[in-house]
N, C-alpha and C positions, 0 to 999 in steps of 0.2 A: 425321646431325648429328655433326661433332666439333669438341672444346672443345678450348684450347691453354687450360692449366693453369701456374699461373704462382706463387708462393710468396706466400703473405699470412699475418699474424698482424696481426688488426684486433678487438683485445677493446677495449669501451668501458666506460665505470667503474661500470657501473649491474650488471657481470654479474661472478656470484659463485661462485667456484671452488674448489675441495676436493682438494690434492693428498694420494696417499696414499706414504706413504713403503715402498714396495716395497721396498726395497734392506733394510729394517729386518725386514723380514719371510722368515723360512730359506724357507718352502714356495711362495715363491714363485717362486724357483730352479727347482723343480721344475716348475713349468707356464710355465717362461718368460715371464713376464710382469714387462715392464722398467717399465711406466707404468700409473697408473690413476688415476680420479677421479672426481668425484661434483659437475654444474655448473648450478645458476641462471641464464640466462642472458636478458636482456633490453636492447633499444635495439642498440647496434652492437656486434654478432659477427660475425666472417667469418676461418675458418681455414682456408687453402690449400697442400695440399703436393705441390710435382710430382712428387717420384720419391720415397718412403718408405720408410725400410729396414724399417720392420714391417706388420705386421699392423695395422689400428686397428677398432676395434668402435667404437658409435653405438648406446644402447638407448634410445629418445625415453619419456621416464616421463610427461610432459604438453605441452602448448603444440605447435609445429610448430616444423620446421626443413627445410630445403631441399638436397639433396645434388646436387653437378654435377660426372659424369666425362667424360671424352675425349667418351663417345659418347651417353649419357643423362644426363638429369633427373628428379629423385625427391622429393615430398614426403611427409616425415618424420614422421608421425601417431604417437600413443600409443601405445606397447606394441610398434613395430617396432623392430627391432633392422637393423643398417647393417654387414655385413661387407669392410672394403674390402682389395684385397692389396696386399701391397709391392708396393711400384718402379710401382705406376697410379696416377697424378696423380687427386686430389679437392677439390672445394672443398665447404665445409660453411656455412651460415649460416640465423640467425634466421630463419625467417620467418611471425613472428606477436607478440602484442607480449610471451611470453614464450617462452620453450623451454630445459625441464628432460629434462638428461639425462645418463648414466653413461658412461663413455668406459673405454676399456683396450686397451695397446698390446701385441701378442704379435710375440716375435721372432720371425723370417723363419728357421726353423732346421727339421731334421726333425721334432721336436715339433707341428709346424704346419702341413707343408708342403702337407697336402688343400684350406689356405685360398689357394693359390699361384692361384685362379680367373681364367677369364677376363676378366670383368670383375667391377666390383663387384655385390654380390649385399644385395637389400633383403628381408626377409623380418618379414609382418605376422604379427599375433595372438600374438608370443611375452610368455608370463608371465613375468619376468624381476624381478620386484618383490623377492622374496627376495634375488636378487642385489643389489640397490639398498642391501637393508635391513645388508646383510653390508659392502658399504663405504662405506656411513656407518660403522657401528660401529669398522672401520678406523681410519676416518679420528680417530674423536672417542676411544676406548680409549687412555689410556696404556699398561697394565698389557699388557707382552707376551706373556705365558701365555695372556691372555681373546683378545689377537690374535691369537695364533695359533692357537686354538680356534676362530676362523672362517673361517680358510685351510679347511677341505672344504667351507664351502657353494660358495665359488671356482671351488673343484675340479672339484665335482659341473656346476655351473652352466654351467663353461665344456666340460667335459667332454661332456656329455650334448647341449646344443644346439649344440658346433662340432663334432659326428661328422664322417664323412671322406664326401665326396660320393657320392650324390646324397642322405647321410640326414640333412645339415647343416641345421638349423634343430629337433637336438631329437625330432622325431618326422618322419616322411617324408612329406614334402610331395606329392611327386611320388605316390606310393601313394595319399595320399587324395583327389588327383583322380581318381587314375580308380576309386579305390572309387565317386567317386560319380558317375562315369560309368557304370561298370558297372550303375548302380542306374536309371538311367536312359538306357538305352541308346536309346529313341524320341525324345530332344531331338537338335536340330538342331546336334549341338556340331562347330563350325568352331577353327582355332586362336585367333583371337580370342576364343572363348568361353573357353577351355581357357587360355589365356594371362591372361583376366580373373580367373576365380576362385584362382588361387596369385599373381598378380600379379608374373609372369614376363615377359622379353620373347620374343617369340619362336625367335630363337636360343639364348636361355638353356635354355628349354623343350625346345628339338629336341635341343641339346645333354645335356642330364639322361635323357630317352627313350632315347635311346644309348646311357648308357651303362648303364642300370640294366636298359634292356628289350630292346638291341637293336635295336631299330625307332625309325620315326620316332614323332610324336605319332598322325600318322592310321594310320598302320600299326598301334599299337599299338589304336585303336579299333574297325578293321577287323579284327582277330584276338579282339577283347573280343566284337563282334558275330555275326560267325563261329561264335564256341566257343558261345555262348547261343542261337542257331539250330540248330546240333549237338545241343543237348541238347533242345531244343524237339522237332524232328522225330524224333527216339530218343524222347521220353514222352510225346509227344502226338499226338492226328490232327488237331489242326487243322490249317485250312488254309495252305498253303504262303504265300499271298497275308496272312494272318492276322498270320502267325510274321513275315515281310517287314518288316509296317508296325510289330511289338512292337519289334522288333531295331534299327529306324529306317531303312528300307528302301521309303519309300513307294510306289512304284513300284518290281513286281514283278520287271520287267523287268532292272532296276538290280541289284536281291538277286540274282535268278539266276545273273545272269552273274558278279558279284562272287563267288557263293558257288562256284561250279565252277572258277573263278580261282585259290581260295583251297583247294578240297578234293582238287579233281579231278573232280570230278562234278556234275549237277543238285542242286540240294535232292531233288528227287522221286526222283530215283535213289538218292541218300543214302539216304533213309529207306527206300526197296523193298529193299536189298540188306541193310539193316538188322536184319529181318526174317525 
């Protein structure tokens, strides 16, 4: 699928917008952030930019919205956060009959440049309410000493969840799939399964694997399976056939030859020469 991305600015009179005056604010120099805001948005929204010289975030605080790049479509649920890069065309729009959410624009500069991503990058489950509560305050503060007194939650906020890839989103996404692959190494996990739970697409996925492990996504679960069959037959005598079907191997045949592929040896030789 690819979308030809085309410029719109379609706000209808019912949606209610919160500019913050960044410019007013010293520390915000420091994390280069040229634009921010805080938006109500209901009935006709639709903002489209084909090439953007920054950075734009999207943290959905309630209701849905709808984001459409060149190549994908993403609906926008509570508590996801939307990292889009410069210069890739995005359309954004309502799609429910309300949709509240934080927006903030980071310059395309080396401060940023880990968000230079292939495409855009949607990532669910982030706590980002703090953030929220920090520019309100922003926005509604006269008194610039108390404003400026919440430039580090900013800091922190922006700091901590745009890490430099693959830990972008905060805490490492990628790690805790396959913590809980590792945990479960007898499920049937295909890339689609793998792809469902961090809600990757599959390129995105193979792409992150790469770079943080080396290998591909299966690669990476054949080496997870592997090392847990390793330690099986080193502290156990069960049976080869046993350890096969724990490691997710149901067919013995399958494990064997994978596992000699991968060691150099039978499992059963593994474990004899072990000894």
């Amino acid at each position: 699928m690819r979308n030809t991305i085309v410029d719109v600015l379609d706000i209808g009179p019912t949606c209610i917008e919160r500019f913050i005056d960044v410019a007013a604010l010293a520390q915000a120099s420091d994390l280069e952030l040229t634009l921010a805001g805080c938006s109500n948005l209901s009935g006709r929204y639709c903002v489209a930019r084909s090439s953007p010289l920054e950075h734009t975030l999207f943290y959905t605080l309630s209701g849905q919205g709808k984001l459409v790049t060149e190549h994908n479509q993403y609906t926008l649920t509570a508590n996801t956060l939307i990292v889009l890069p410069a210069k890739q065309g995005f359309e954004v729009k309502i799609d429910a009959a309300h949709w509240d959410v934080i927006w903030l624009n980071l310059a395309n500069t080396n401060r940023w440049k880990h968000l230079n991503l292939v495409e855009a990058l949607v990532l669910y489950d982030q706590k980002l309410q703090p953030l929220h509560f920090a520019m309100e305050f922003l926005y509604s503060e006269s008194n610039a000493t108390l404003r400026e007194g919440v430039m580090p939650i900013l800091s922190h906020y922006l700091n901590t969840t745009l890490q430099s890839e693959p830990q972008i989103g905060g805490h490492n996404r990628l790690t805790s799939l396959f913590l809980e692959v590792e945990e479960r190494l007898q499920f049937d996990w295909t890339i689609d399964a793998m792809c469902e739970q961090v809600h990757y697409s599959a390129p995105h996925l193979h792409r992150l694997c790469q770079a943080q492990f080396g290998k591909s996504p299966m690669q990476q679960l054949i080496y997870l399976r592997i090392k847990r069959a390793k330690n099986l037959l080193l502290n156990t005598r069960w049976p080869v056939a046993h350890i096969a079907a724990y490691v997710g191997y149901p067919n013995i045949f399958n494990f064997s030859k994978r596992f000699k592929k991968s060691v150099g040896v039978s499992p059963t030789d593994f474990r004899n020469k072990s000894f």
